[in-house]
C-alpha positions as CSV (number, residue, x, y, z in Angstrom):
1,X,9.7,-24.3,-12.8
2,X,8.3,-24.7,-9.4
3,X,7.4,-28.1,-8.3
4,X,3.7,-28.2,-6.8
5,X,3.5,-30.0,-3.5
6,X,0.1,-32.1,-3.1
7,X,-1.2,-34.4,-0.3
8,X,-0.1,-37.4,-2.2
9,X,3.3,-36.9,-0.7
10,X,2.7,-37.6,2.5
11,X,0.9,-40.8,2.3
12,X,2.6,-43.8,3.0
13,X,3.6,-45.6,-0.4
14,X,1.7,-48.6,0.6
15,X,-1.5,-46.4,0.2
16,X,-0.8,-45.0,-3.5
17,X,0.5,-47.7,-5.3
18,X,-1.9,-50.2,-6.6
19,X,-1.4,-53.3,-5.2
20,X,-4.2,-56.0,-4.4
21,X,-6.4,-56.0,-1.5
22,X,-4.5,-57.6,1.7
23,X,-0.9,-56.7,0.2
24,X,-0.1,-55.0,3.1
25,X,-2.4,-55.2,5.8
26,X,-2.2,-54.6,9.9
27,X,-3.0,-57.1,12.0
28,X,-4.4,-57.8,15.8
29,X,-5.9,-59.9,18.5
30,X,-8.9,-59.3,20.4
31,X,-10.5,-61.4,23.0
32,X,-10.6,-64.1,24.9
33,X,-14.0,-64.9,24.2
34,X,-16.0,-67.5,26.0
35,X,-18.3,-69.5,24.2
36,X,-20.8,-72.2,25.5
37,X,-21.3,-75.6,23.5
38,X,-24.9,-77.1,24.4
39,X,-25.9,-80.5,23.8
40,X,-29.1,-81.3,22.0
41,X,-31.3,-80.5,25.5
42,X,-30.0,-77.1,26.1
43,X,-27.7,-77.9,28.7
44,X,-24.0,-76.5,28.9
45,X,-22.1,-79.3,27.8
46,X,-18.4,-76.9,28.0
47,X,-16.9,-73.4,27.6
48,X,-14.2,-72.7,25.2
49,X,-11.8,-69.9,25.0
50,X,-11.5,-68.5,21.3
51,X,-9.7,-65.7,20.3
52,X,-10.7,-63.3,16.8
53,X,-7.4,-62.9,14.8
54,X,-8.0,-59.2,12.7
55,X,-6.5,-59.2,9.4
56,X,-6.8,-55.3,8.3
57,X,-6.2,-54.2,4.6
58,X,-3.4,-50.6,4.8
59,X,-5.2,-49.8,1.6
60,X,-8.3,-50.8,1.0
61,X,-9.9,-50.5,4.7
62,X,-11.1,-53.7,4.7
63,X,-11.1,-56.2,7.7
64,X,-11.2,-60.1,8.0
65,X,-11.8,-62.2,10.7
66,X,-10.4,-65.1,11.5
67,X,-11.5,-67.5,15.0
68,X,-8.0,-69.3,16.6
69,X,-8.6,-71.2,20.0
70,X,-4.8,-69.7,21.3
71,X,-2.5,-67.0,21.2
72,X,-0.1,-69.4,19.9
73,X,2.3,-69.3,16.8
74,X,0.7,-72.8,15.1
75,X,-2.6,-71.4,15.9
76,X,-1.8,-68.4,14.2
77,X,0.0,-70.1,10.9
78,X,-3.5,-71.7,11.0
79,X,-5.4,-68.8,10.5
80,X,-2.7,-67.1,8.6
């Protein structure tokens, strides 16, 4: 008996088993973004560098976002 070939096989096996969201997910930084803290009277009180952490989901697609104000390991166990 021939054994039929289908596309299934050449996914990765974290995309056909069926795990929960986030069970195996891709991650990155992006940034620095600078952003402006005012005061009560519009004026620029400071700038702060933040960074977005992006959590991507291997199966699902999905993405979360996380805000860290370094590239830092503690900042990122923070977020993590």
């Amino acid at each position: 008996m021939k054994e039929r070939c289908t596309a299934l096989y050449l996914l990765p096996i974290c995309q056909v088993t069926e795990d929960p969201p986030f069970t195996h997910i891709g991650l990155n930084f992006a940034g620095p973004l600078y952003i402006e803290i005012k005061n009560t009277e519009d004026e620029v009180k400071e700038s702060q560098k933040f960074y977005v952490c992006l959590f991507m989901c291997a199966f699902t697609q999905a993405v979360h976002l996380e805000l860290t104000q370094a590239l830092s390991v503690k900042s990122f166990l923070l977020v993590f």
